[in-house]
C-alpha positions as CSV (number, residue, x, y, z in Angstrom):
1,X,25.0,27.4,163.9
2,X,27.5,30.3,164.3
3,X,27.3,32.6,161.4
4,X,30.0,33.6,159.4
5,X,32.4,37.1,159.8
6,X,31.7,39.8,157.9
7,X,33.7,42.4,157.4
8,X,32.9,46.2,156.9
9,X,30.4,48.5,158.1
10,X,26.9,48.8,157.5
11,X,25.4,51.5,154.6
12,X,25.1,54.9,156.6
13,X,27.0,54.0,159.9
14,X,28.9,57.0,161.0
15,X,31.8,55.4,161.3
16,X,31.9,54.5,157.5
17,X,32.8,57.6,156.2
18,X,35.7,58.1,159.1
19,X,36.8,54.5,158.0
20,X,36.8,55.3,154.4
21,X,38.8,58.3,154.9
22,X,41.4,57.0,156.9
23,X,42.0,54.6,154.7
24,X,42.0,56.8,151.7
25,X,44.4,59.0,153.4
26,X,46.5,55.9,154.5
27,X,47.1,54.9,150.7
28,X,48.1,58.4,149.3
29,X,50.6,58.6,152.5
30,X,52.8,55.4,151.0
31,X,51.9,56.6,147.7
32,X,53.8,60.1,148.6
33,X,56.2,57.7,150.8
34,X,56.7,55.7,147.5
35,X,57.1,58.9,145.4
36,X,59.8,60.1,147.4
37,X,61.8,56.7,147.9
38,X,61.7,56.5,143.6
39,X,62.6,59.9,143.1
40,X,65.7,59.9,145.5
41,X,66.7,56.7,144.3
42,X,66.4,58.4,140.4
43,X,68.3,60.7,141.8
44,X,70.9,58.8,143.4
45,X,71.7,56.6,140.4
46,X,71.9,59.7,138.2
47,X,74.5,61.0,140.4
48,X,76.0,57.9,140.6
49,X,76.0,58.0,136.4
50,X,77.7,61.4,136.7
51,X,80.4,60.5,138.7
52,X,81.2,57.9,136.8
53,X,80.8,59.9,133.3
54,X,83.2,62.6,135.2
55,X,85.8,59.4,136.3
56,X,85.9,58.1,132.8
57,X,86.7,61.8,131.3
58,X,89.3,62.4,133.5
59,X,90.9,59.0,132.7
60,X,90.8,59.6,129.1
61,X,92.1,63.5,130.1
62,X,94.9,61.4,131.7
63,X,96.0,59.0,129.2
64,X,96.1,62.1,126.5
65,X,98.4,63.9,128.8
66,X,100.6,60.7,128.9
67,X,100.1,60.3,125.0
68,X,101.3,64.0,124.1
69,X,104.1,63.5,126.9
70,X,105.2,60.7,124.6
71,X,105.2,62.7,121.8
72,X,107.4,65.1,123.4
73,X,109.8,63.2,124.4
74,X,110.3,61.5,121.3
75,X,110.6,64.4,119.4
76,X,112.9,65.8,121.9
77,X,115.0,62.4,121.4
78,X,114.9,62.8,117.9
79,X,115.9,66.5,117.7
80,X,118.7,65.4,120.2
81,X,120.8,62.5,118.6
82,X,120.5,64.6,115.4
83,X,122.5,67.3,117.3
84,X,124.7,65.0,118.8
């Protein structure tokens, strides 16, 4: 009868500890690796956010400009046919 697999090593095996700490090492290099990846995707979408903030100022900036260019020329109409 074959026996089953067993995974691991055996309690004091020097190659235990090397195992353990590659492994160990392993995990906190994606956890870095995953740091990284969130934080420049943070940053990304807050850059993103300003840029659009910034677009939506400068199209309210825009239609105030139109606005007081109304307001100009409607006053400058009025103040002209009551010349004329």
């Amino acid at each position: 009868m074959l026996s089953p697999l067993k995974s691991g090593t055996r309690q004091g095996c020097f190659l235990s500890l090397l195992l353990v700490n590659t492994r160990k090492e392993f995990l906190a290099n994606a956890v870095r690796q995953g740091e990284k990846t969130y934080s420049q995707e943070r940053r990304k979408k807050e850059r993103e956010r300003e840029r659009e903030e910034e677009k939506k100022k400068e199209r309210e900036r825009k239609k105030e400009r139109e606005r007081e260019k109304e307001i100009c020329l409607s006053s400058h109409t009025r103040l002209y046919m009551l010349a004329g």
